[in-house]
N, C-alpha and C positions, 0 to 999 in steps of 0.2 A: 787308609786312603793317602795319597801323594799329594804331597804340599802340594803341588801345583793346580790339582784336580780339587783341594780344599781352596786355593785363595780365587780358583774361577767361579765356583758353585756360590763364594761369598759376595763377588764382584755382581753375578746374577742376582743373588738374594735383594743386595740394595741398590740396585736398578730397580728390580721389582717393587720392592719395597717404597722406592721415594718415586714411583712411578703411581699407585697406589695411592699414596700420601698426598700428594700433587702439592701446589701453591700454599702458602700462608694463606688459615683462613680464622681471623682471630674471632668473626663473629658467628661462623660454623654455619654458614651460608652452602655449603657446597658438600654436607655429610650424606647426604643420599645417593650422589656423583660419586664420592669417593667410595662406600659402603658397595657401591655395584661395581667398583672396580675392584675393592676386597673379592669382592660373589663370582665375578670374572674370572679371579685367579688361581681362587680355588679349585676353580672346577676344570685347569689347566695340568697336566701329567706330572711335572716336579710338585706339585703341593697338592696331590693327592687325589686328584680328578671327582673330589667331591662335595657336593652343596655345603655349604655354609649353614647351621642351625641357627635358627630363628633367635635373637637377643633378646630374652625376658630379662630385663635390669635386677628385679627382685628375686629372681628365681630362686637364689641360692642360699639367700637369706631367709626367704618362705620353706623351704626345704629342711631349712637347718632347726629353724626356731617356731616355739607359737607367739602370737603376737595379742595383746589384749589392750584394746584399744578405750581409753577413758579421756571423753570430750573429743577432739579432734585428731586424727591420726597424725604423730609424731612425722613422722617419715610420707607425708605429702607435699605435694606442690601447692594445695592451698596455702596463698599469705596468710591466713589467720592464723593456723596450726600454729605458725613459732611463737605466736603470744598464748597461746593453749597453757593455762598451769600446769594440766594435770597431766602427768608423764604415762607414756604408755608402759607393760608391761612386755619384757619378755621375755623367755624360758625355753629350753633347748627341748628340744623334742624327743632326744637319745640323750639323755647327761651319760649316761655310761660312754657312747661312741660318737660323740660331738667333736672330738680330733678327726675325727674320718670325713665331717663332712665337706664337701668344695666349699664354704663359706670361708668357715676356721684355717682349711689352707691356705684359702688367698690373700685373710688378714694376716697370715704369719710371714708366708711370705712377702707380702707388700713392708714387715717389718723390717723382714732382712735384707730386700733392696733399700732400703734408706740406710739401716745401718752399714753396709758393703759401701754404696754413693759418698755417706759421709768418710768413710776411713778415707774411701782414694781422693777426695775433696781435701782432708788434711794434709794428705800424701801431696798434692798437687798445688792446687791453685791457691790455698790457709796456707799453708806450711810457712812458715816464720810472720803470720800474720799475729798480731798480739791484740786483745780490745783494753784500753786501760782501765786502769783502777777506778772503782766508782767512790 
């Protein structure tokens, strides 16, 4: 592809993109506006002219693992849960092909953008930053 044809298609993407994204919204007052502008764009020719699948939060986690829940489920929105003692249990569902599952990739890769962030973090904005001796 011709640089020039790559830095227009970029130039579109985040137009899109922070078009999508809209205003500062630190108390997420406006996710269902923004979420129908994601559903909008999707279903526009450059990004594939199709619906948006439904976001189960847990999906992938239920998929990957069993979960065995002892007093209050760990991983709830109930306030009591985080004073619960008793920890839940949980156990791969495939321990042989538990790297295959979407779960496992996204922790891994969510490890490697922090590690990549911090190197260009050193690279960048640390770099001859020092914290002193304690």
């Amino acid at each position: 592809m011709p640089q020039d044809e790559l830095q227009k298609r970029q130039t579109e993407l985040k137009k899109d993109l922070d078009l999508c994204i809209g205003d500062r919204d630190q108390s997420n007052d406006f996710s269902k506006k923004r979420i129908a502008r994601y559903e909008e764009l999707a279903e526009t020719a450059p990004y594939g002219m199709a619906a948006l699948k439904e976001y189960k939060q847990d999906k992938w986690l239920d998929e990957a693992v069993n979960e065995k829940v002892w007093g209050l489920r760990d991983r709830s929105d109930f306030t009591l849960a985080r004073w619960d003692p008793l920890t839940d249990i949980y156990t791969w569902k495939d321990p042989e092909h538990y790297r295959d599952t979407h779960w496992y990739r996204f922790q891994e890769a969510v490890k490697q953008h922090q590690s990549d962030t911090l190197a260009i973090l050193k690279e960048t904005n640390l770099k001859g930053l020092e914290l002193p001796e304690l």
